[in-house]
KOLDO-376737 format. One record per residue (C-alpha): z, x, y negated. Coordinates in Angstrom, 1 decimal. Last residue first. Example, Ala and Ser with C-alpha at 12.3 -4.5 7.8 and 13.67 -1.06 7.14 Angstrom:
% residues 2
       pz       px       py
      7.1     13.7      1.1
      7.8     12.3      4.5
% end
This chain:
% residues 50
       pz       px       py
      0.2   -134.3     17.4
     -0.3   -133.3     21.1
      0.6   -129.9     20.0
      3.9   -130.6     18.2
      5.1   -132.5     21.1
      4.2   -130.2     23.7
      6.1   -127.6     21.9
      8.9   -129.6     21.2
     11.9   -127.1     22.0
     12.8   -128.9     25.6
     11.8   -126.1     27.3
     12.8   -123.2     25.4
     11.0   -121.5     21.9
      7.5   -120.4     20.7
      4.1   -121.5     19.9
      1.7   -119.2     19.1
     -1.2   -120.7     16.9
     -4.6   -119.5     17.0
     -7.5   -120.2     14.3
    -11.2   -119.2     16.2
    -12.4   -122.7     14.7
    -10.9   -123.6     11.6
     -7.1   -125.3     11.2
     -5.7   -127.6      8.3
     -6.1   -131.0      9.9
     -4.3   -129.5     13.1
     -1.6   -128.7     10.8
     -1.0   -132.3      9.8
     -1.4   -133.4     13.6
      1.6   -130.8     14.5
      3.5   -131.8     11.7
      3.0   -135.6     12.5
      4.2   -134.8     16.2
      7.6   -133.1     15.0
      8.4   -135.6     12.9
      8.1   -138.2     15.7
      9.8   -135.7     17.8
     12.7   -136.0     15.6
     14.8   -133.6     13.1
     11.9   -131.1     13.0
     12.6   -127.2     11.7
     10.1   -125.1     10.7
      9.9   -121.1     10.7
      6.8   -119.5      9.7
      5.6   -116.2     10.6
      2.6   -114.1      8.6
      4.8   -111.7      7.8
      8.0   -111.3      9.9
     10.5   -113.5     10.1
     14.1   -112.6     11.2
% end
Protein backbone atom coordinates (compact mmCIF):
# COMPACT_ATOMS: atom_id res chain seq x y z
CA UNK A 1 0.00 0.00 0.00
CA UNK A 2 1.24 3.61 -1.01
CA UNK A 3 0.94 6.27 0.92
CA UNK A 4 1.02 9.94 -0.22
CA UNK A 5 3.86 11.14 -1.53
CA UNK A 6 5.18 7.26 -2.41
CA UNK A 7 5.82 6.01 -5.82
CA UNK A 8 6.15 2.61 -6.86
CA UNK A 9 8.24 1.69 -10.08
CA UNK A 10 9.05 -1.29 -11.56
CA UNK A 11 12.43 -1.86 -13.86
CA UNK A 12 12.67 -4.88 -16.22
CA UNK A 13 16.66 -4.45 -16.46
CA UNK A 14 19.30 -2.58 -14.70
CA UNK A 15 19.87 -0.67 -17.79
CA UNK A 16 16.34 0.66 -17.24
CA UNK A 17 16.82 0.96 -13.97
CA UNK A 18 20.00 3.21 -14.31
CA UNK A 19 18.38 5.64 -16.93
CA UNK A 20 15.50 6.12 -14.35
CA UNK A 21 17.69 6.94 -11.74
CA UNK A 22 19.80 9.52 -14.08
CA UNK A 23 16.31 10.88 -15.36
CA UNK A 24 15.27 11.61 -11.76
CA UNK A 25 18.51 13.00 -10.89
CA UNK A 26 17.80 15.65 -13.69
CA UNK A 27 14.60 16.53 -11.91
CA UNK A 28 15.97 16.94 -8.20
CA UNK A 29 16.91 20.52 -6.25
CA UNK A 30 19.36 20.76 -3.61
CA UNK A 31 17.98 19.62 0.00
CA UNK A 32 15.59 16.94 -2.30
CA UNK A 33 15.93 13.35 -0.45
CA UNK A 34 15.04 10.20 -1.84
CA UNK A 35 14.54 6.89 0.34
CA UNK A 36 15.41 4.04 -1.30
CA UNK A 37 13.94 0.82 -0.33
CA UNK A 38 13.91 -3.03 -0.91
CA UNK A 39 16.57 -6.31 -0.54
CA UNK A 40 20.04 -6.64 -1.69
CA UNK A 41 19.88 -7.34 -5.06
CA UNK A 42 16.70 -4.74 -5.52
CA UNK A 43 18.80 -2.20 -7.71
CA UNK A 44 19.36 0.37 -5.35
CA UNK A 45 22.87 0.93 -6.26
CA UNK A 46 21.90 0.83 -9.81
CA UNK A 47 19.31 3.33 -9.70
CA UNK A 48 21.60 5.74 -7.73
CA UNK A 49 24.67 5.55 -9.87
CA UNK A 50 22.29 6.41 -12.80
Amino acid sequence: MLREGELDIISHSAEQTARLGARLGKLLRPGDVICLTGDMGAGKTVFSSG
